[in-house]
N, CA, C and O atoms as a MOPAC input file, in Angstrom:
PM7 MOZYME 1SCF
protein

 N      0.82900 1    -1.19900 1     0.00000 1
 C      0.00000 1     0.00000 1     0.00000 1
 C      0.86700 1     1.25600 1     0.00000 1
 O      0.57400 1     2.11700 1    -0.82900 1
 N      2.05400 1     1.50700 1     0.94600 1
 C      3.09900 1     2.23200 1     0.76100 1
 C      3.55500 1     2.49000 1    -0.08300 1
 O      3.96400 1     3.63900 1    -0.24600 1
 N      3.71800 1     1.35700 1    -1.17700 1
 C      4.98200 1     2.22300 1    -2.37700 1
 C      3.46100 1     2.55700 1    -3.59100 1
 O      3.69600 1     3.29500 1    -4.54800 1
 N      2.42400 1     2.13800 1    -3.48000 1
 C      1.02700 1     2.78700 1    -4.02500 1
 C      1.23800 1     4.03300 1    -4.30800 1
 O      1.64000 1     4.67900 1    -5.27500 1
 N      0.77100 1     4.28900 1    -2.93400 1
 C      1.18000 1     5.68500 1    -2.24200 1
 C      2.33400 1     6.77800 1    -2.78600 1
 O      2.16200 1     7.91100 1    -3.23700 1
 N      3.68400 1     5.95300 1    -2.55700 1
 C      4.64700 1     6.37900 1    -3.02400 1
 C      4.53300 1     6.94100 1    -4.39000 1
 O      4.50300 1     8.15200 1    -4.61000 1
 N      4.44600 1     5.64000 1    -5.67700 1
 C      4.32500 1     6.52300 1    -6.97000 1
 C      3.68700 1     7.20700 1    -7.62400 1
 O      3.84100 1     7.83400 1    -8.67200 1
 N      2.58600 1     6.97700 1    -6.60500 1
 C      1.15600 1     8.20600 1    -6.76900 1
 C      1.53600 1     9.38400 1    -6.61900 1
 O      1.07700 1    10.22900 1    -7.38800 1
 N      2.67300 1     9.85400 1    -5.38000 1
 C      3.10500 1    10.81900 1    -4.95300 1
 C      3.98800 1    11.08500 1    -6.14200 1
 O      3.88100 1    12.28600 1    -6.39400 1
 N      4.60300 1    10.65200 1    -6.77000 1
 C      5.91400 1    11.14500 1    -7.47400 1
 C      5.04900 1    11.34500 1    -9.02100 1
 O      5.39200 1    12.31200 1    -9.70000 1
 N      4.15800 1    10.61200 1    -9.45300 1
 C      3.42300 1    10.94600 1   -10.35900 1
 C      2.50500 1    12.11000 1   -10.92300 1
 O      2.36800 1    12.76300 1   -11.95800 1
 N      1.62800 1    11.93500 1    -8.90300 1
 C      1.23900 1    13.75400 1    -9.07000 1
 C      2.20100 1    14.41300 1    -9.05200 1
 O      2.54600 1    14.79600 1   -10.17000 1
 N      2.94500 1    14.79500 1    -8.05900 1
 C      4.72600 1    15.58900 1    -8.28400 1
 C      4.63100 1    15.88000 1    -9.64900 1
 O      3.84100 1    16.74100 1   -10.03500 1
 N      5.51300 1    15.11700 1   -10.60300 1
 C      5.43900 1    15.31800 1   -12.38100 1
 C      4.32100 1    16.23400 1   -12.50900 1
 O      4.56200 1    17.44100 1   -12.55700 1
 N      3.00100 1    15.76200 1   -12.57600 1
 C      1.74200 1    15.88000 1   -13.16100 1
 C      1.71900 1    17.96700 1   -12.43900 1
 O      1.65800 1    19.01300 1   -13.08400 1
 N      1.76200 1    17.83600 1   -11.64000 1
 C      1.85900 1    19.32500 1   -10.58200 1
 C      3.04000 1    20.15700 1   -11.19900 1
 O      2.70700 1    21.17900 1   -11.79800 1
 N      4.08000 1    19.92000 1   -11.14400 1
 C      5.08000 1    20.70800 1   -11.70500 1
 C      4.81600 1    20.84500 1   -13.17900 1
 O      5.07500 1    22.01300 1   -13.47000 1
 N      4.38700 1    20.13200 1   -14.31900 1
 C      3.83000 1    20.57100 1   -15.54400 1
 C      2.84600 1    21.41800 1   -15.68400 1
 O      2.94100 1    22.36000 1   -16.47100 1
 N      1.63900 1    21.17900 1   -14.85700 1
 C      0.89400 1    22.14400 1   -14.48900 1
 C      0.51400 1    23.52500 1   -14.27500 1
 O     -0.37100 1    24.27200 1   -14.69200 1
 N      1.90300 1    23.63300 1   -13.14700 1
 C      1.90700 1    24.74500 1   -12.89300 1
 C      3.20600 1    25.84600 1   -13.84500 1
 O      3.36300 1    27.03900 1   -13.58300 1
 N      3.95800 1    25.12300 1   -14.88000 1
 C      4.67300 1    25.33500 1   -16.13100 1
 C      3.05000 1    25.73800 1   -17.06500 1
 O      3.00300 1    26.94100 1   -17.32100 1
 N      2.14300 1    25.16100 1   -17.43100 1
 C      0.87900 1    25.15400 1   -18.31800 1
 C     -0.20600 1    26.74900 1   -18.12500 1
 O     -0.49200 1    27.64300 1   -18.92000 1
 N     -0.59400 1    26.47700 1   -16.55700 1
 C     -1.76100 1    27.54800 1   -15.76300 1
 C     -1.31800 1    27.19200 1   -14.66400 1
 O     -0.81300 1    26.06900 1   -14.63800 1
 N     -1.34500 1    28.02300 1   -13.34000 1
 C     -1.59700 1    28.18700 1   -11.87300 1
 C     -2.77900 1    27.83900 1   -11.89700 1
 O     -2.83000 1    26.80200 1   -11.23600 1
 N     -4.20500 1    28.20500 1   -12.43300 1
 C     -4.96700 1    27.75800 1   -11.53300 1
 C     -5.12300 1    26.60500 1   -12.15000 1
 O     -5.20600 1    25.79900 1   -11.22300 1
 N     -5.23600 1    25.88600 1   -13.38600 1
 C     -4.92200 1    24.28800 1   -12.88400 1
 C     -4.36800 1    23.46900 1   -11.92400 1
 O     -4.91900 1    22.49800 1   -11.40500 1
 N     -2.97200 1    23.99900 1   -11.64800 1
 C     -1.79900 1    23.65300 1   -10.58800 1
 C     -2.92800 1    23.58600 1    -9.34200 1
 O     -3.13300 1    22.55300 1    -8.70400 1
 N     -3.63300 1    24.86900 1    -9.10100 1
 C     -4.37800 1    24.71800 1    -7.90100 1
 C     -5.62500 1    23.36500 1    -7.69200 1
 O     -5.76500 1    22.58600 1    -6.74900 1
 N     -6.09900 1    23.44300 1    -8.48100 1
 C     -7.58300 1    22.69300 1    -8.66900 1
 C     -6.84400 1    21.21600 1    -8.73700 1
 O     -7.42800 1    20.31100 1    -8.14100 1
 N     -5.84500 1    20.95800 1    -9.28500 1
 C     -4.84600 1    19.53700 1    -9.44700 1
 C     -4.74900 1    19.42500 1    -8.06700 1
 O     -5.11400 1    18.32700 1    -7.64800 1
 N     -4.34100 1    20.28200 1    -7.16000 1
 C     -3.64700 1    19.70200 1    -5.94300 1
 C     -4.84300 1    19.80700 1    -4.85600 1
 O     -4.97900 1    19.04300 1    -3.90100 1
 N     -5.49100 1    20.64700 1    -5.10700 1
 C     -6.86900 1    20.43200 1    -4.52900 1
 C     -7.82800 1    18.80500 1    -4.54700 1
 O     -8.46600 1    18.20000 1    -3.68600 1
 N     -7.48700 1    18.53200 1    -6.10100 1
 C     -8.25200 1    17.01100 1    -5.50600 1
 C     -7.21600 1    15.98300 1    -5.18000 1
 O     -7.59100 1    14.91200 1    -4.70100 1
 N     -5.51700 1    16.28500 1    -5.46900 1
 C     -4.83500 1    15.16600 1    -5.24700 1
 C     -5.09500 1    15.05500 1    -3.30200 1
 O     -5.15800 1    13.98700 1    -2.69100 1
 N     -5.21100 1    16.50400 1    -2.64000 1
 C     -5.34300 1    16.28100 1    -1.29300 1
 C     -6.88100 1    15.35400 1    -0.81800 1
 O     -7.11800 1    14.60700 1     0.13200 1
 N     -7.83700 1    15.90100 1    -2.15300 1
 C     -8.63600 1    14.90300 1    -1.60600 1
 C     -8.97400 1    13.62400 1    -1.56200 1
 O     -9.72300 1    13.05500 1    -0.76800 1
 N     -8.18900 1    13.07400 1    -2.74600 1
 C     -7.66100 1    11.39100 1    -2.60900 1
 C     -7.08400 1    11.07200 1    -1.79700 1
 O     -7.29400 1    10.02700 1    -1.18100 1
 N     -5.60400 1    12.40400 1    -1.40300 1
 C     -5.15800 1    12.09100 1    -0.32200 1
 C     -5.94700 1    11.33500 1     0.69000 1
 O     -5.91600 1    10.17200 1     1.09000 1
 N     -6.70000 1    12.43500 1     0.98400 1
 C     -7.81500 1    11.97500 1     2.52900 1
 C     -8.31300 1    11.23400 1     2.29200 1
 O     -8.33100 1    10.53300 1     3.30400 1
 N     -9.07700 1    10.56600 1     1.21600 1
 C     -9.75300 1     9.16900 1     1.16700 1
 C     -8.79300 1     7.88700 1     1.18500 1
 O     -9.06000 1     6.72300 1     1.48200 1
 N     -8.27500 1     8.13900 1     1.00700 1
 C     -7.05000 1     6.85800 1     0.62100 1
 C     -6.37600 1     6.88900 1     2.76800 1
 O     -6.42200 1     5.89900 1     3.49800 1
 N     -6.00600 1     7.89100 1     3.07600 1
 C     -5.70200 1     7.53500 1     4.57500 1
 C     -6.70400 1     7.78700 1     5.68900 1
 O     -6.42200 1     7.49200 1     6.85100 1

């Protein structure tokens, strides 16, 4: 479940840093639901 976790993290990472290279407020609304998977997932 940990390394799940893990390349999920490094995937959004990528996915977030292109993002916010693309639009800011994508960057925002991206990390807005990655926190809310976050919270469902722990």
């Amino acid at each position: 479940m940990r390394v799940i976790l893990f390349f999920l993290f490094l995937f959004m990472t990528a996915c977030w840093k292109n993002s916010v290279l693309l639009s800011p407020s994508t960057a925002h609304s991206f990390l807005a639901l990655c926190f809310v998977v976050f919270r469902d997932l722990i």
